[in-house]
C-alpha positions as CSV (number, residue, x, y, z in Angstrom):
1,X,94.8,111.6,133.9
2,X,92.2,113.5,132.4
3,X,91.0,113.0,128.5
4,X,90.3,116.0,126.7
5,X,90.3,114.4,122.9
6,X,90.6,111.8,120.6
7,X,91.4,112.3,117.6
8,X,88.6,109.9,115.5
9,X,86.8,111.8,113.6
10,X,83.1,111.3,113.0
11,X,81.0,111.6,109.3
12,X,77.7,111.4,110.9
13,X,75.8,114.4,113.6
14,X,75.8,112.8,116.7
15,X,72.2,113.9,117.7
16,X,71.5,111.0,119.9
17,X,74.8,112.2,121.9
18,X,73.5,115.5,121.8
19,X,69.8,113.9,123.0
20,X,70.9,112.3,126.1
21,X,73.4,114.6,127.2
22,X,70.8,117.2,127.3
23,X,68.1,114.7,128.7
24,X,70.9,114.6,131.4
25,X,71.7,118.1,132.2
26,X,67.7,118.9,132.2
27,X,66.9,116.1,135.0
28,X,70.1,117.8,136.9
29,X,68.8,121.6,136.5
30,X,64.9,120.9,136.5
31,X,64.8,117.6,138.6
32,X,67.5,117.6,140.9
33,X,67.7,121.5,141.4
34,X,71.2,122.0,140.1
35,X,72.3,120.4,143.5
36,X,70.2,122.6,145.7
37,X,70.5,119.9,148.9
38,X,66.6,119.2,149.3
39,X,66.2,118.6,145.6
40,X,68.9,116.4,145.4
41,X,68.4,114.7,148.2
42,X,64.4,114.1,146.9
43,X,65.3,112.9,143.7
44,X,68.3,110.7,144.7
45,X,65.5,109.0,147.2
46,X,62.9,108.8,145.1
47,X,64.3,108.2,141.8
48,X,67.6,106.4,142.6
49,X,68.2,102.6,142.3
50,X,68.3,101.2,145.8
51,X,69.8,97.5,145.3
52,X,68.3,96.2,148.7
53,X,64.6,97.1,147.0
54,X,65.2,95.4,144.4
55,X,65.8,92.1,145.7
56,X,63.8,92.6,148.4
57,X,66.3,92.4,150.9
58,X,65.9,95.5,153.2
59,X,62.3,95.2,155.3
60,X,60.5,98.5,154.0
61,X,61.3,101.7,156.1
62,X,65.1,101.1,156.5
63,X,66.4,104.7,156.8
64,X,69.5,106.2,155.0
65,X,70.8,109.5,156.0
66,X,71.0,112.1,153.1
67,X,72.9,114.7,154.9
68,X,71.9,117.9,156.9
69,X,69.2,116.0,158.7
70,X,67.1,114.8,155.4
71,X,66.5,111.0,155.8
72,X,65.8,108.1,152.7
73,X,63.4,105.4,153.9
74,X,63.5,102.1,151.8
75,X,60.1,101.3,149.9
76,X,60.6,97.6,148.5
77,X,58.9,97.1,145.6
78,X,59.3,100.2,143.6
79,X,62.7,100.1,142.3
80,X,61.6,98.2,138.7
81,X,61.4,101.8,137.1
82,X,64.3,102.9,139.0
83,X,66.7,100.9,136.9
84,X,65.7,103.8,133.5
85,X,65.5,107.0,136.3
86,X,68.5,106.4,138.1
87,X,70.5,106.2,134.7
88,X,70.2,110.3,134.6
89,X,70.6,111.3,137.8
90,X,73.4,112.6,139.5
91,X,75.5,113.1,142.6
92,X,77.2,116.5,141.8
93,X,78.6,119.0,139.5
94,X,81.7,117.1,139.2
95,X,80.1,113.9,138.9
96,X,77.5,115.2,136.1
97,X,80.3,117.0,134.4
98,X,82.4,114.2,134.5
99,X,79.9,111.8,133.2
100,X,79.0,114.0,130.1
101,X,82.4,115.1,129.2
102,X,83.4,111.4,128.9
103,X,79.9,111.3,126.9
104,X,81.3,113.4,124.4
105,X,84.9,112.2,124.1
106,X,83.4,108.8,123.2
107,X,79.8,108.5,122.7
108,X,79.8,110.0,119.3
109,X,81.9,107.8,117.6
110,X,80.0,104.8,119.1
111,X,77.3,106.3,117.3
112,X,78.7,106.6,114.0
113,X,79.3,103.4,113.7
114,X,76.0,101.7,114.6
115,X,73.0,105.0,114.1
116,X,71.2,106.8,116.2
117,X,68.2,104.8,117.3
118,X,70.6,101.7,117.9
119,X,73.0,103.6,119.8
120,X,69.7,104.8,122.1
121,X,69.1,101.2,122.9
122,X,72.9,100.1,123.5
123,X,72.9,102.9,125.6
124,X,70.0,102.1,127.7
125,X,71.0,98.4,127.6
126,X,74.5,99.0,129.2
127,X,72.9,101.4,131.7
128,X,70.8,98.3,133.1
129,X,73.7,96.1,132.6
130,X,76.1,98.4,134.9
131,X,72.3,98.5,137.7
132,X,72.4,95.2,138.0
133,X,75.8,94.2,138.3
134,X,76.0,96.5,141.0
135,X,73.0,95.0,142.4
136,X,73.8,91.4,142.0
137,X,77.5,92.5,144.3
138,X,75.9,94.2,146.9
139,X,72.3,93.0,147.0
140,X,71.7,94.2,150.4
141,X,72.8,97.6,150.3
142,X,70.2,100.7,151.2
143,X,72.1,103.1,149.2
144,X,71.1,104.8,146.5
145,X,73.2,104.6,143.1
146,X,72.6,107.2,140.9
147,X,74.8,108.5,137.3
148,X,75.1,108.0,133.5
149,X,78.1,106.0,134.2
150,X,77.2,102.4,134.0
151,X,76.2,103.4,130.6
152,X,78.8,105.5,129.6
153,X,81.1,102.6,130.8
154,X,79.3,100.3,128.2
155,X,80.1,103.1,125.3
156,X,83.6,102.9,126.6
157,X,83.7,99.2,126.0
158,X,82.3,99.2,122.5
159,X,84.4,101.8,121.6
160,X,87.6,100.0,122.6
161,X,86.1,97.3,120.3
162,X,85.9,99.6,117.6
163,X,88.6,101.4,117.7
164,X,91.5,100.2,119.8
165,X,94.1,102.0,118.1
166,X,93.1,104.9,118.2
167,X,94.9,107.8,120.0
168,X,93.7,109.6,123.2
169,X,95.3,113.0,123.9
170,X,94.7,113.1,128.3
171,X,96.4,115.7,130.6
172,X,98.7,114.5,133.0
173,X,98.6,117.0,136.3
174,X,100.8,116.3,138.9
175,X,100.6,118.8,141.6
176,X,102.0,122.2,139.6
177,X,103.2,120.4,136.5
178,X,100.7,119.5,134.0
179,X,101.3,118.0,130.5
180,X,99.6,115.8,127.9
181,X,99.9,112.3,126.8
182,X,98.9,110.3,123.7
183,X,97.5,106.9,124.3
184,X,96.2,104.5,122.2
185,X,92.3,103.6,123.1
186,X,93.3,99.9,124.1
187,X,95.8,100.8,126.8
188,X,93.8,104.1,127.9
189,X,90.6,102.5,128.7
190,X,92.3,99.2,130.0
191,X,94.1,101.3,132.7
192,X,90.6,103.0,133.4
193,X,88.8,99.3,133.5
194,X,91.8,98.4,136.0
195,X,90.7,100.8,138.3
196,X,87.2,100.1,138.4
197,X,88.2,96.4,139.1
198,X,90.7,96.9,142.2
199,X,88.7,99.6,143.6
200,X,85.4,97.6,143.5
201,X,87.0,94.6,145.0
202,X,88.8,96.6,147.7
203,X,85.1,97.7,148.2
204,X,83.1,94.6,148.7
205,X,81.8,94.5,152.4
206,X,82.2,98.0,153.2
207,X,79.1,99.8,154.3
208,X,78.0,103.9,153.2
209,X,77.8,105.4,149.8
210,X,80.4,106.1,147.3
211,X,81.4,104.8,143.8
212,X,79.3,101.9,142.2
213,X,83.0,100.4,140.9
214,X,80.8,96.7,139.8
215,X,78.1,99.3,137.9
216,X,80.9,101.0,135.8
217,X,82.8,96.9,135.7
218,X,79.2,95.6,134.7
219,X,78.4,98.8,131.9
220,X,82.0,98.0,130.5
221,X,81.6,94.1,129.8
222,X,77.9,94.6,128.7
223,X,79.8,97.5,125.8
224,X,82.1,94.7,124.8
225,X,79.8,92.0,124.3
226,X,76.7,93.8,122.9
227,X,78.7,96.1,120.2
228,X,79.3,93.3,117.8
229,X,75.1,93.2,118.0
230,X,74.5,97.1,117.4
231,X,77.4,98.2,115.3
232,X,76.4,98.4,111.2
233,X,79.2,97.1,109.2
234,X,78.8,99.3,106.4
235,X,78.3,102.1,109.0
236,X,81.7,101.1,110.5
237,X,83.8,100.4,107.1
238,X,82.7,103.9,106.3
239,X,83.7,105.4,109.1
240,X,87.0,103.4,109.1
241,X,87.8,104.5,105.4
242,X,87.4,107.9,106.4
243,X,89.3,107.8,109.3
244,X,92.6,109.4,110.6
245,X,95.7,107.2,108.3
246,X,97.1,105.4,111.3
247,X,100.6,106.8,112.8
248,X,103.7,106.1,115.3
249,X,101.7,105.4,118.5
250,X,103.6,106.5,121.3
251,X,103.9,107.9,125.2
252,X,105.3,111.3,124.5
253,X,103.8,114.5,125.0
254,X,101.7,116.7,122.2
């Protein structure tokens, strides 16, 4: 399941949306070489969070093979900064695309209701919430984490907060047959929180990259606690007045 729009409209330009989006796709074209596989592999190395740094559990030199012979080797120490840089980062096309597509489906009503300048900081906040939570389950690892999606997980969390009841149009593609659903925020976002809980415990122990599950689990709880901080009330019951006049929800297709 895919989601292409909600249907929460916004009174307020979402430049901070806009901001770090764009801070994103620059550090992916200018920084990371649009994927090119010694830039990526460079900035992923240098730039990425590498839990067993942090904690100082990997003896400096450990090596970590970045594919067609390009090799990572572990600098303990380092990684303080790392917990900002490796928050714009990313592993792919598809995983940058990803990232800011779900940036946009729910970052900008996240900002409406708390401003631009809070919704910076939550943002940021969330990001280091989603680093360390993967850090604190696997404090040993060597591999690099990299993405926007601890914090994007965190602006998924506030936003089921804020707006639980609102409906989520996603496309449904199963093999040659593709259709759309409506869900309400609540069930949409719970299903996708699901995930990110089974599949990081069915992960614990294993060794190699792949998805930080407990950075997306961590970005989520840090959205649902820390919204009720950031969010402006007058903000909100102005953008709640405004809002879509609540209807049927249902699970049929539009």
């Amino acid at each position: 399941m895919f989601p292409y729009r909600d249907e929460n409209e916004t009174i307020r330009t979402p430049y901070a949306t806009f901001v770090l989006i764009a801070l994103n796709v620059a550090t992916w074209l200018f920084v990371q070489g649009a994927g090119s596989p010694m830039a990526l592999a460079r900035s992923i190395c240098d730039l990425g969070l590498i839990p067993g740094e942090l904690t100082l559990s990997v003896p400096p030199g450990t090596r970590f093979a970045m594919g067609e012979g390009l090799v990572c080797l572990t600098d303990p120490g380092r990684q303080v900064s790392h917990v900002l840089t490796s928050m714009f980062l990313h592993g792919g096309w598809m995983h940058i695309l990803g990232n800011m597509w779900f940036m946009w489906i729910f970052g900008n009503n996240v900002e409406d209701a708390m401003g631009h300048l809070r919704f910076v900081v939550f943002y940021l906040l969330t990001g280091a919430a989603a680093v360390l939570a993967q850090v604190l389950l696997t404090p040993a690892s060597a591999v690099p984490m990299v993405g926007a999606s601890g914090a994007i997980s965190g602006v998924m969390g506030a936003y089921i907060v804020l707006y639980p009841r609102v409906r989520v149009f996603m496309l449904l593609v199963l093999g040659f047959y593709v259709t759309s659903m409506a869900w309400p925020a609540w069930m949409m976002l719970g299903y996708w929180l699901l995930i990110q809980l089974v599949s990081g415990l069915t992960a614990l122990g294993r060794e190699g990259g792949g998805v930080a599950f407990w950075a997306h689990f961590g970005g989520f709880v840090a959205g649902v606690v820390l919204i009720k901080l950031f969010a402006r009330p007058d903000y909100l019951a102005e953008h709640q007045s405004r809002r879509w006049q609540p209807r049927r929800l249902g699970f049929g297709s539009s």
